[in-house]
TILUMMI-38259 format. One record per residue (C-alpha): y negated, x negated, z negated. Coordinates in nm, 3 decimals. Example, Ala and Ser with C-alpha at 12.3 -4.5 7.8 and 13.67 -1.06 7.14 Angstrom:
! TILUMMI-38259
PT        yy        xx        zz
PT     0.450    -1.230    -0.780
PT     0.106    -1.367    -0.714
This chain:
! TILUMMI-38259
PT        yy        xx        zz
PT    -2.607    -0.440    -0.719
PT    -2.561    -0.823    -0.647
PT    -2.386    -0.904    -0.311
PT    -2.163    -1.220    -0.343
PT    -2.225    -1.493    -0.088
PT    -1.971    -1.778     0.062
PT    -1.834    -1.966    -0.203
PT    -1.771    -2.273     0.037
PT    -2.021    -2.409     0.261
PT    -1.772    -2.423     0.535
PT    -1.430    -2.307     0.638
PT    -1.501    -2.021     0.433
PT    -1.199    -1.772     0.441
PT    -1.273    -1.425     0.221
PT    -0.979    -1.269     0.134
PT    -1.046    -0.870    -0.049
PT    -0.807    -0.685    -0.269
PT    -0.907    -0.357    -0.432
PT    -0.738    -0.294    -0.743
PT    -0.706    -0.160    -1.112
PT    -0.604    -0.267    -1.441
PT    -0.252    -0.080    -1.328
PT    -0.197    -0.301    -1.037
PT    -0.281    -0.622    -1.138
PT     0.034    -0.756    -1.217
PT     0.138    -0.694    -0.866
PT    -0.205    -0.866    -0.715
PT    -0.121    -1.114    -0.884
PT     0.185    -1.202    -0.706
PT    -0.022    -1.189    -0.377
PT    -0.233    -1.439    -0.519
PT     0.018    -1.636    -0.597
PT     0.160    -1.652    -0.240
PT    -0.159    -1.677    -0.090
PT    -0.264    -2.001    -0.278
PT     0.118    -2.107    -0.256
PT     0.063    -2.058     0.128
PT    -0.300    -2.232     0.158
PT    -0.371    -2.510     0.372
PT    -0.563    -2.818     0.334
PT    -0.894    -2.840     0.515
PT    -0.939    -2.460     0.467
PT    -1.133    -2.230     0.170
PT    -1.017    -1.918     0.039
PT    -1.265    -1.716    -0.096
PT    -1.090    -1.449    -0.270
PT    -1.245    -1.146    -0.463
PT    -1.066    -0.855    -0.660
PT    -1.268    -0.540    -0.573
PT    -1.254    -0.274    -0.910
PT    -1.488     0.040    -1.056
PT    -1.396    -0.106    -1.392
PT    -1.457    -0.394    -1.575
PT    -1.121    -0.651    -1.600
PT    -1.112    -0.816    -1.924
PT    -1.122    -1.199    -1.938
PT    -0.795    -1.222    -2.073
PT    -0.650    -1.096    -1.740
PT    -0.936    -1.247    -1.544
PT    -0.831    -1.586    -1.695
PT    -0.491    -1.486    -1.669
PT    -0.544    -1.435    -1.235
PT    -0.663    -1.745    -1.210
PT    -0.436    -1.962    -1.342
PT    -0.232    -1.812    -1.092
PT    -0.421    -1.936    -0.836
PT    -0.375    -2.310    -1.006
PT    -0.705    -2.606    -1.043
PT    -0.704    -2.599    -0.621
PT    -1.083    -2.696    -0.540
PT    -1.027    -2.495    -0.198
PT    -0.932    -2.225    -0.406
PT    -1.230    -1.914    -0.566
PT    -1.130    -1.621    -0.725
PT    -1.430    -1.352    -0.806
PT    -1.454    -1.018    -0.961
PT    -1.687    -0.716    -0.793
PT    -1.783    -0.426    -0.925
PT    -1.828    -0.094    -0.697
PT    -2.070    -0.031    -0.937
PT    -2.311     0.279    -0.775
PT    -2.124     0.266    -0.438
PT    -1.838     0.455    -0.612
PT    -2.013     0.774    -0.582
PT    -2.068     0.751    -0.209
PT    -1.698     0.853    -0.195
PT    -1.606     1.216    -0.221
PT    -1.439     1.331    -0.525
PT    -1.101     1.415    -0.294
PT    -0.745     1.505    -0.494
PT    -0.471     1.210    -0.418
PT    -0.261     1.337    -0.138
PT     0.026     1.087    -0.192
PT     0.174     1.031    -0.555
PT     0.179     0.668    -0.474
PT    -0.129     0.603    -0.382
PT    -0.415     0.551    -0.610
PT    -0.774     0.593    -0.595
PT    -0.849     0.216    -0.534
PT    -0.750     0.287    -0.209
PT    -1.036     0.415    -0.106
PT    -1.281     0.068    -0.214
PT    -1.215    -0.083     0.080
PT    -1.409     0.173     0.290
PT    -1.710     0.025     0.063
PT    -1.664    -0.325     0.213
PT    -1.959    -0.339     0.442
PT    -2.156    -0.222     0.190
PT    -2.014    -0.452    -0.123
PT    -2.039    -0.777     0.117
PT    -2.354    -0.752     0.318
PT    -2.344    -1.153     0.313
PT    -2.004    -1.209     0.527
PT    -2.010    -1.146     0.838
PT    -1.645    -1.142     0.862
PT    -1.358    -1.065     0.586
PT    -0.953    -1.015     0.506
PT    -0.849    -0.723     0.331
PT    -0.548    -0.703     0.196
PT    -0.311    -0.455    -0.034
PT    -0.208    -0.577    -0.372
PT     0.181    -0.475    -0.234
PT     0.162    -0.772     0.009
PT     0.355    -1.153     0.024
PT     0.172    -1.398     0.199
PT     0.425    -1.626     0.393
PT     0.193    -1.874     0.593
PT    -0.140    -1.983     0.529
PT    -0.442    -1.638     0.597
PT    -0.650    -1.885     0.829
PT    -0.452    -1.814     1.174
PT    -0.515    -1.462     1.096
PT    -0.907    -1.531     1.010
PT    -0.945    -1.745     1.323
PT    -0.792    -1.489     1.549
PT    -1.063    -1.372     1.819
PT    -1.157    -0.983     1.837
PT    -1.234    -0.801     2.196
PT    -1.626    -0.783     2.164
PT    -1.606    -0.405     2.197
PT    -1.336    -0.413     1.853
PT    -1.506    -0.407     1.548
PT    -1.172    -0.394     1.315
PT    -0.831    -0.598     1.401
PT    -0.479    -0.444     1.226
PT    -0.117    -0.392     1.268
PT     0.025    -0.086     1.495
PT     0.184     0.178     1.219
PT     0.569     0.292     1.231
PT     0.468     0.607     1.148
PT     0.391     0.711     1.477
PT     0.803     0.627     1.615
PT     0.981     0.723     1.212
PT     1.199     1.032     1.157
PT     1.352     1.299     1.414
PT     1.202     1.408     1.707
PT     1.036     1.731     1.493
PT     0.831     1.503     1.268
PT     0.717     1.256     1.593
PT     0.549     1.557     1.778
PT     0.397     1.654     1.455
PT     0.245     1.318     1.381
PT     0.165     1.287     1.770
PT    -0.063     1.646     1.697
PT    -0.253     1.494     1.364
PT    -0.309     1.138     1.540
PT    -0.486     1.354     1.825
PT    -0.678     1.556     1.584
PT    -0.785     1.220     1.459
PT    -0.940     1.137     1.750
PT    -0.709     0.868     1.886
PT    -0.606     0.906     2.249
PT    -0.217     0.786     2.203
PT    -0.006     0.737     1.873
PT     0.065     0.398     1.946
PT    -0.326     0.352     1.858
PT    -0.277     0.444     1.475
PT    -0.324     0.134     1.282
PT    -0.182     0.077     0.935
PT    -0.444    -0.009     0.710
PT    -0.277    -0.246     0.472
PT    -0.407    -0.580     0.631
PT    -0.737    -0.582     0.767
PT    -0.897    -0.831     0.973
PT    -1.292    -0.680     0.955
PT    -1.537    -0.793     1.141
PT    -1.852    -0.666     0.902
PT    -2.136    -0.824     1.180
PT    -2.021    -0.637     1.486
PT    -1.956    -0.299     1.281
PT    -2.310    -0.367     1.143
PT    -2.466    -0.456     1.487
PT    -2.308    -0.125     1.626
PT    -2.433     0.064     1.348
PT    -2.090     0.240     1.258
PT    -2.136     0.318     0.881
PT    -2.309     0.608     0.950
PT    -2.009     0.749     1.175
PT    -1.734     0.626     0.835
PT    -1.951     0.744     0.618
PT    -1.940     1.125     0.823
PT    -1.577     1.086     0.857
PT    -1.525     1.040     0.482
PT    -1.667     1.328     0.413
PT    -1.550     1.564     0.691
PT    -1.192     1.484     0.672
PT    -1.099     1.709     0.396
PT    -0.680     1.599     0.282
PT    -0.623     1.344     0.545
PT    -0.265     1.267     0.542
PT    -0.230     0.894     0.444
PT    -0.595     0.885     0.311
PT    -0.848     0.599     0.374
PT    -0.622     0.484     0.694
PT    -0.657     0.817     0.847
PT    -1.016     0.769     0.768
PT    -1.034     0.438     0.904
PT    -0.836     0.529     1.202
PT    -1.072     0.834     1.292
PT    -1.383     0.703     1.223
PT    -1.320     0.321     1.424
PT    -1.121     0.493     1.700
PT    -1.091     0.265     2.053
PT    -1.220     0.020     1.791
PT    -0.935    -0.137     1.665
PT    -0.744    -0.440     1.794
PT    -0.398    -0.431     1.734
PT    -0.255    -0.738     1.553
PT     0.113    -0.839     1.591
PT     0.340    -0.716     1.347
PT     0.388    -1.037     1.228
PT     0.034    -1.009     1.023
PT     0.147    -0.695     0.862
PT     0.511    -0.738     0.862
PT     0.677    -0.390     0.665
PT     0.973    -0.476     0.432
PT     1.197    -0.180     0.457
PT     1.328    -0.120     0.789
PT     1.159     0.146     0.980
PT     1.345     0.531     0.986
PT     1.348     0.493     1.394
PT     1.635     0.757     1.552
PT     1.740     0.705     1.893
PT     1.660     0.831     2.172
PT     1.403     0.568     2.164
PT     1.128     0.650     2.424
PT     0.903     0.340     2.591
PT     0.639     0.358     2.316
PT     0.907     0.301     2.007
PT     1.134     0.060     2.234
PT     0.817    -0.153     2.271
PT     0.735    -0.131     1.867
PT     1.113    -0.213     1.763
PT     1.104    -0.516     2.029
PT     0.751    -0.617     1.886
PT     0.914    -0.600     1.530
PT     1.236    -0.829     1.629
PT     0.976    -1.079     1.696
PT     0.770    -1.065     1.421
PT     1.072    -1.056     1.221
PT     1.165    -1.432     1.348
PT     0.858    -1.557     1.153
PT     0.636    -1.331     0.933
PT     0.295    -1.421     0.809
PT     0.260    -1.151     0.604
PT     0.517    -0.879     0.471
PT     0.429    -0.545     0.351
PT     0.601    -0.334     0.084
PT     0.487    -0.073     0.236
PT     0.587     0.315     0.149
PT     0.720     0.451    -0.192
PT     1.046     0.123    -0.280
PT     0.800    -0.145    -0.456
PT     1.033    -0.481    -0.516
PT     0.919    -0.475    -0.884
PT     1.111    -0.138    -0.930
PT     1.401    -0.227    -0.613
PT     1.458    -0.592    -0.676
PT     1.733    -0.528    -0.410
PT     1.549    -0.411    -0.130
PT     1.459    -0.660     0.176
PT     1.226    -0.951     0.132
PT     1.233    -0.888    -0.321
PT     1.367    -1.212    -0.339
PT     1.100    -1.400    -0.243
PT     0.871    -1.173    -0.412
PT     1.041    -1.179    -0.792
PT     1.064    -1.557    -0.755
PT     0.671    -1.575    -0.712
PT     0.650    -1.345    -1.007
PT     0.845    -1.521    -1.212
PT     0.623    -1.798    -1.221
PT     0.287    -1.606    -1.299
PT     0.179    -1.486    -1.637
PT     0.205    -1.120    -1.576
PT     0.613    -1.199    -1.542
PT     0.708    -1.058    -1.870
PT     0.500    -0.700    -1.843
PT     0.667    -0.693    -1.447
PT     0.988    -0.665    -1.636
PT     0.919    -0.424    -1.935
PT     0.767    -0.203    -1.627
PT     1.099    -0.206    -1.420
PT     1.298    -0.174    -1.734
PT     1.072     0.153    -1.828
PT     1.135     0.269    -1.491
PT     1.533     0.211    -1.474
PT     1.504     0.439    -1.768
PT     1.302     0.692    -1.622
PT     1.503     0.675    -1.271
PT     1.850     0.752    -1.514
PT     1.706     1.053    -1.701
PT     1.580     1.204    -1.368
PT     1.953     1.135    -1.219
PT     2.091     1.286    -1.532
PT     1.864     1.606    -1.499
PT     1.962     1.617    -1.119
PT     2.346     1.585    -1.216
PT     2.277     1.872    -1.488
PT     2.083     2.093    -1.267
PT     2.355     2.078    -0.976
PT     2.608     2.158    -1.283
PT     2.470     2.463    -1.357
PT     2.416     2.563    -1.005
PT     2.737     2.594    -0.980
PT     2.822     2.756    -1.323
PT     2.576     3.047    -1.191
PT     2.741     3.086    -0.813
PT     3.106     3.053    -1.043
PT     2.997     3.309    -1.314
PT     2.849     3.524    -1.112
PT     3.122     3.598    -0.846
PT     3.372     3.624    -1.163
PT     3.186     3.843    -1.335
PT     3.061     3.674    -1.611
PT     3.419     3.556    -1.712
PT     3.404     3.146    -1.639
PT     3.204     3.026    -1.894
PT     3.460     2.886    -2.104
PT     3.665     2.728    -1.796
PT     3.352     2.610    -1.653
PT     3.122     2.433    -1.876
PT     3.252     2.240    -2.222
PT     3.038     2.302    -2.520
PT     2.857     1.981    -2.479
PT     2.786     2.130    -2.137
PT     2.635     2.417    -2.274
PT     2.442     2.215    -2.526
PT     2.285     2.061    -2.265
PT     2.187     2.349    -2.084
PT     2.050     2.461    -2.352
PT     1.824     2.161    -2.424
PT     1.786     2.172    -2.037
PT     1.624     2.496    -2.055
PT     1.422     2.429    -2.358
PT     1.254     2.148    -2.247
PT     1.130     2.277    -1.917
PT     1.341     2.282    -1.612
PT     1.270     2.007    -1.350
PT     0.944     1.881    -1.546
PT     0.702     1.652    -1.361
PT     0.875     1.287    -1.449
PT     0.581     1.082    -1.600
PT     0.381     0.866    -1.357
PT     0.569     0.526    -1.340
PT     0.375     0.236    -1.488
């Protein structure tokens, strides 16, 4: 397939997202902040990475969020072929999708850059991506991103279990697992070092790695990585951090603090999406973006769709718990409580309940 090249002679900044028609709406809110964020005297060479084709309705569509900037390209790449050198591998996490995986084919899609952004379509861009493009990488790093929380989150139980997969990773501490939301890649040193052979292994001997791709990235790039400061890769909820805090999670909340002063870049990273928890930290900033781009009405219809589907699962919750108890009540009275218990709309509704499949799967939010 065609490689792009630079779209700008000089001061060339390539940005990456990898994305489907699904996510697009939400890209397109990153765009917006990006090019809302851009500087004068700087080029932003941004690309939208998909298997399929996008339709020039939404293509058109992405660009006029972008605005007529002249500093400003937007392109579309196809994985074309390259999709098959990735494994046909079940998604471990419900909210992650396959896309996920593209931007392991980066060296391979842009053999013409010698150095490239990546970012998630679940990202707001606060300042302008050229400090993070002009940051300098230790010559022995090959790959710059943010320190993960995942390493410090939950009770001490789940931090010794994380601290055994991050070793069978490969990495020599936890504090060395990177998230892999914002990339800073540079393509000519992980060429030069010849390391697609050793992500290519890795992607195909790591059977149901735990947070996918980054666990793939992680393994494969190990004592490779330089870590950025939070700040680049700023996450929006607050991290599940219990005391007692050892050295290692004292040192990431401190690190965090900072970053929190100023943010470059913030992260909705995890399961909570603003377009679905306006409420959550950071949403505001992010729903006023969207409210200017084209996608804004179809943002809405999919949080409305969702309210709906969060209030029938509540509802089947509430029910469920209802007749959990009418069982434990029935059963120590012998079968007598039925009428005290439950009304006859209650028992309509377990009826229907039972009927129409207890605890089905809830449909795949939008």
């Amino acid at each position: 397939m065609h490689s792009p090249r630079p779209a700008f002679s000089q001061n060339n900044i390539p940005v990456i997202f990898c994305t489907d028609g699904r996510f697009l709406p939400y890209t397109a809110v990153a765009l917006s902040s990006l090019a809302a964020a851009a500087r004068d005297g700087y080029n932003y060479d941004l690309f939208i990475v998909s298997a399929e084709d996008i339709p020039s309705e939404a293509q058109n569509r992405l660009r006029a969020v972008l605005g007529a900037k002249e500093n400003i390209s937007l392109r579309f790449v196809l994985t074309g072929n390259m999709r098959n050198l990735l494994p046909s591998r079940p998604l471990v996490r419900e909210n992650y999708t396959l896309p996920t995986y593209y931007r392991l084919l980066l060296p391979r899609l842009f053999v013409n850059y010698d150095k490239v952004i990546y970012a998630d379509g679940d990202v707001f861009f606060m300042r302008s991506v050229h400090e993070l493009y002009a940051l300098p990488l230790p010559p022995n790093c090959v790959l710059a991103a943010a320190p993960d929380v995942q390493p410090y989150a939950g009770d001490e139980n789940a931090q010794r279990r994380f601290a055994a997969y991050v070793r069978s990773l490969g990495l020599a501490a936890t504090s060395q697992y990177a998230n892999a939301g914002i990339l800073l890649w540079d393509l000519k040193a992980f060429r030069a070092q010849r390391l697609d052979e050793k992500l290519s292994e890795v992607l195909h001997s790591l059977r149901r790695p735990l947070f996918m791709d980054q666990d793939i990235l992680n393994a494969a790039l190990a004592g490779k990585i330089y870590a950025l400061p939070l700040a680049y890769n700023f996450f929006a909820q607050e991290p599940d951090i219990r005391p007692p805090f050892d050295a290692e999670a004292e040192t990431y909340l401190r690190a965090r603090q900072e970053a929190a002063q100023n943010p470059a870049v913030i992260h909705y990273a995890g399961f909570a999406k603003p377009w679905f928890y306006p409420h959550m930290a950071y949403a505001a900033a992010w729903w006023q973006t969207a409210e200017q781009t084209p996608f804004y009405d179809e943002i809405l219809a999919r949080l409305r769709a969702h309210d709906r589907r969060m209030q029938r699962h509540w509802a089947n919750a509430a029910l469920a718990a209802k007749l959990y108890f009418y069982k434990i009540m029935n059963k120590l009275s012998g079968g007598r409580c039925e009428d005290k218990i439950l009304h006859v709309s209650d028992r309509l509704d377990m009826n229907n309940y039972w009927r129409k499949n207890r605890f089905k799967k809830q449909e795949e939010d939008l």
